[in-house]
C-alpha positions as CSV (number, residue, x, y, z in Angstrom):
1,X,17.0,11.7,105.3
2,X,18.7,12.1,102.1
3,X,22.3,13.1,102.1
4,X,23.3,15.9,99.0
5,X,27.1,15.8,98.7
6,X,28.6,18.7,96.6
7,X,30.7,17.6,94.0
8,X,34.1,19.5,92.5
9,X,34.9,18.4,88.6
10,X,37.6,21.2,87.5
11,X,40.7,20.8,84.9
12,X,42.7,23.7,87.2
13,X,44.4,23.7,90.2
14,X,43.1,27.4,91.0
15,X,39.4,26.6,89.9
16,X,39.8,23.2,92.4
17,X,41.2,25.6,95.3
18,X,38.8,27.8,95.2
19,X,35.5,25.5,95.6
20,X,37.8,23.6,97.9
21,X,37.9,26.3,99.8
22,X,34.6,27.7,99.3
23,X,33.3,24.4,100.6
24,X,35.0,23.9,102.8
25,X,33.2,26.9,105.3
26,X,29.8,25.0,104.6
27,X,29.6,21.2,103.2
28,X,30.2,18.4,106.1
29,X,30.6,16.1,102.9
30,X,32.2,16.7,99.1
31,X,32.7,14.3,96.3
32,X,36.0,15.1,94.0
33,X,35.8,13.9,90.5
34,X,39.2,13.0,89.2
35,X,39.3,11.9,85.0
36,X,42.4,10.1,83.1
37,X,41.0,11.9,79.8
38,X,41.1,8.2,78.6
39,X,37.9,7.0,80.7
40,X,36.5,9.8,79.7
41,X,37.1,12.5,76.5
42,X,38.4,15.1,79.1
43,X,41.2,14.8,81.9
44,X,40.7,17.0,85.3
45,X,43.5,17.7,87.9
46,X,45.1,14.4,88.8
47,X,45.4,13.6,92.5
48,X,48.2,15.3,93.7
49,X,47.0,18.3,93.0
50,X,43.9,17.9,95.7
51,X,43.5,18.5,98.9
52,X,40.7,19.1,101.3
53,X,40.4,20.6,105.1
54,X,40.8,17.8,107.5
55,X,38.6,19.3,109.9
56,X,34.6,18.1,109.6
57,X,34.7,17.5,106.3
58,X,34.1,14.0,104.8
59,X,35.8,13.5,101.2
60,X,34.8,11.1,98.4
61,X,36.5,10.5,95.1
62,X,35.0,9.5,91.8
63,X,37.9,8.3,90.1
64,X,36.9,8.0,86.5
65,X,40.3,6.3,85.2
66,X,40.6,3.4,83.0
67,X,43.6,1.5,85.1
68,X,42.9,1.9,88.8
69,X,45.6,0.3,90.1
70,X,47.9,3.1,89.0
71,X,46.3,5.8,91.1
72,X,45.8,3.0,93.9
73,X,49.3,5.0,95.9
74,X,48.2,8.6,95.1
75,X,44.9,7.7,96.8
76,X,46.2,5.7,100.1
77,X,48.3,8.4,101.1
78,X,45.5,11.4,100.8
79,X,43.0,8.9,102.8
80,X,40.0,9.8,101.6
81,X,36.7,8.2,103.1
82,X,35.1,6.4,100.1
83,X,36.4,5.9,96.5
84,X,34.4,5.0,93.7
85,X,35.9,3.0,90.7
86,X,33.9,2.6,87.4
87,X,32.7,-1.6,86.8
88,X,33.6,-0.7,83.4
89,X,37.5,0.0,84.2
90,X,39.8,-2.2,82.2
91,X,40.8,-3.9,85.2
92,X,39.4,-5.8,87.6
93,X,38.3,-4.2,90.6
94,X,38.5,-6.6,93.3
95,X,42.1,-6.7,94.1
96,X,41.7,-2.6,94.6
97,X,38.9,-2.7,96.9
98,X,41.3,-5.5,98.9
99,X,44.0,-3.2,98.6
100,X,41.8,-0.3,100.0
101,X,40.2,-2.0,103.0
102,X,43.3,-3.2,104.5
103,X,44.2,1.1,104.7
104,X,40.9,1.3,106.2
105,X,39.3,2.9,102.6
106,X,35.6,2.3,101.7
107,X,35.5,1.8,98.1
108,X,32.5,1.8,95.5
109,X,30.9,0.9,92.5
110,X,30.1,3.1,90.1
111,X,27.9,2.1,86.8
112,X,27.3,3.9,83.7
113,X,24.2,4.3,82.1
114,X,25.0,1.3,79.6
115,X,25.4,-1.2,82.7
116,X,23.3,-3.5,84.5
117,X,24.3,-4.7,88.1
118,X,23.7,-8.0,87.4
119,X,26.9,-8.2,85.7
120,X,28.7,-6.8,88.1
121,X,27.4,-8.7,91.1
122,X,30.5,-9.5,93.2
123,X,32.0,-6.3,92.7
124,X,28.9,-4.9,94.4
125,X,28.8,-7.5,97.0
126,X,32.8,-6.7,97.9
127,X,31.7,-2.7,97.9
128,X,30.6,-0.3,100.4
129,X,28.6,2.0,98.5
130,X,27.8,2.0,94.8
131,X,27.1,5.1,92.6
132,X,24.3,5.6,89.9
133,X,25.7,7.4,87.3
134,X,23.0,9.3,84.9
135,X,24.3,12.3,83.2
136,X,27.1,12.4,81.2
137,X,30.3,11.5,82.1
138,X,33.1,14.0,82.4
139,X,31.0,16.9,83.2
140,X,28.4,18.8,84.8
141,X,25.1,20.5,84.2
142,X,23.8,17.2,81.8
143,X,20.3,16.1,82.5
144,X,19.4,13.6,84.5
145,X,18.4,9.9,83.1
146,X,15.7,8.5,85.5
147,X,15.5,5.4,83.6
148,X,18.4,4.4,85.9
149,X,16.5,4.7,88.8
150,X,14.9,0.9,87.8
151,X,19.1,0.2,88.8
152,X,18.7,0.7,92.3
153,X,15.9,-2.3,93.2
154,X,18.4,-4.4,91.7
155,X,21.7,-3.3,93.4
156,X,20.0,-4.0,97.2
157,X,19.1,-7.2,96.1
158,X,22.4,-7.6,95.5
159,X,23.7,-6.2,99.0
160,X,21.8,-4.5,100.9
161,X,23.7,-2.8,103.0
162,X,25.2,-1.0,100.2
163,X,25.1,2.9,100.5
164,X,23.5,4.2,97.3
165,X,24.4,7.3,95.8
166,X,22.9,9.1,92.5
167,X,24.9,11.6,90.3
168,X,23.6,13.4,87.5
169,X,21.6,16.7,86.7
170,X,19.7,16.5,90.4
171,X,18.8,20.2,90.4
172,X,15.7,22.0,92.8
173,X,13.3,20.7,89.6
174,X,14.3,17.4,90.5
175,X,15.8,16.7,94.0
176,X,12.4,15.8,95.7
177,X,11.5,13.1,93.3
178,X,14.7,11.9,94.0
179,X,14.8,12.2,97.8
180,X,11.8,9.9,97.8
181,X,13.2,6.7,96.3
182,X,15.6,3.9,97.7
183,X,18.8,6.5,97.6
184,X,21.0,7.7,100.6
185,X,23.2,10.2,98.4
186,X,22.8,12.5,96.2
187,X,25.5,14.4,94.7
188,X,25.0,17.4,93.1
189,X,27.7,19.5,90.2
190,X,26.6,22.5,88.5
191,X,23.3,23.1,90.8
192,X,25.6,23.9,93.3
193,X,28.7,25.4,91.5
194,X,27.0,27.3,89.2
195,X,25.2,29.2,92.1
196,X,25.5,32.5,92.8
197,X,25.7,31.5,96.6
198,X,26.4,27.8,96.9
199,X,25.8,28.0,100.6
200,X,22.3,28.9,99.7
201,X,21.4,26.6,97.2
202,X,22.9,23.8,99.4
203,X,20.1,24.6,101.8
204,X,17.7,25.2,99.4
205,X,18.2,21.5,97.4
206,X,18.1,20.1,101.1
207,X,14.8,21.8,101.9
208,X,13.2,20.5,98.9
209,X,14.3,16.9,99.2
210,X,12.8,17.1,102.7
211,X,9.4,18.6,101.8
212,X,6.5,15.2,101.7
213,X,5.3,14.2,98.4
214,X,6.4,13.7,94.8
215,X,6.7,16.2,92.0
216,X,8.5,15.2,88.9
């Protein structure tokens, strides 16, 4: 089974608290998108202004920033599970991920639309997990690009063992299609955020992923 992972992309500390919260009562897993506003056009809340319940829930960060090493502190001491960099960072990843593993952190991949995996095949061989990116960076609600779903054959034959995660515009139009490829994540912005009860369309994106067939 699919997982869906709700993701929080906010540039205030109160809008962050309150799906933080809101979460918290219902997601076993969340992904927290964290910008540098160079990476991308637009900055969000910066580490230290996150937090997340300890209890049950499983945190991920998406850490769209151009120099990783500089948040490389900030992120040890909130120990999150998994942290996905970008292969297109101006740094080279490797000596993070080392870094990470030795404080017991899984750390990912993450490609833009513009990348192929081949280039990046010892980064995704050093990785846990490894992240599909295919709406537009920076925000949510953009549509999703399944042209990069001809990426994921090529990342498991690169490793794997890698847990594969999707992000961009998954929404009930589009979840089962995407349940039923190679994928173990998806994570899911605005379909989720912009709900009226997030609770409910949690349940209703996991319903649809689980329902047999293909409808695109």
């Amino acid at each position: 089974m699919i997982e869906i992972v709700p993701t929080i992309l906010t540039s205030t500390v109160e809008e962050y608290r309150h799906f933080a919260e809101r979460y918290s009562k219902f997601a076993k897993r969340v992904q927290i998108d964290i910008s540098d506003g160079i990476f991308t056009p637009a900055m969000t809340i910066t580490e230290s202004n996150i937090w997340w319940p300890t209890a049950g829930i499983v945190a991920d960060l998406h850490m769209m920033v151009s120099e990783p090493s500089k948040h490389l502190d900030a992120i040890i001491g909130l120990k999150p599970s998994l942290v996905y960099f970008h292969a297109e960072a101006s740094e080279p990843l490797l000596p993070v991920f080392e870094r990470l593993h030795t404080e017991g952190i899984k750390c990912g991949v993450a490609l833009l639309a513009r990348s192929f995996p081949g280039k990046f095949t010892e980064e995704l061989k050093a990785a846990d997990a490894a992240l599909i990116f295919a709406g537009t960076l920076g925000q949510q609600g953009g549509q999703a690009d399944f042209l990069q779903t001809e990426k994921i054959p090529l990342i498991r034959n690169i490793n794997p063992n890698l847990e594969i995660a999707w992000d961009g515009g998954v929404n009930m139009q589009n979840v089962r299609a995407l349940a039923h490829l190679d994928l173990d994540v998806l994570d899911v912005g605005s379909a989720i955020a912009s709900a009226d009860d997030p609770e409910q369309a949690l349940k209703d994106l996991d319903a649809e992923a689980d329902r047999p067939g293909v409808l695109i």
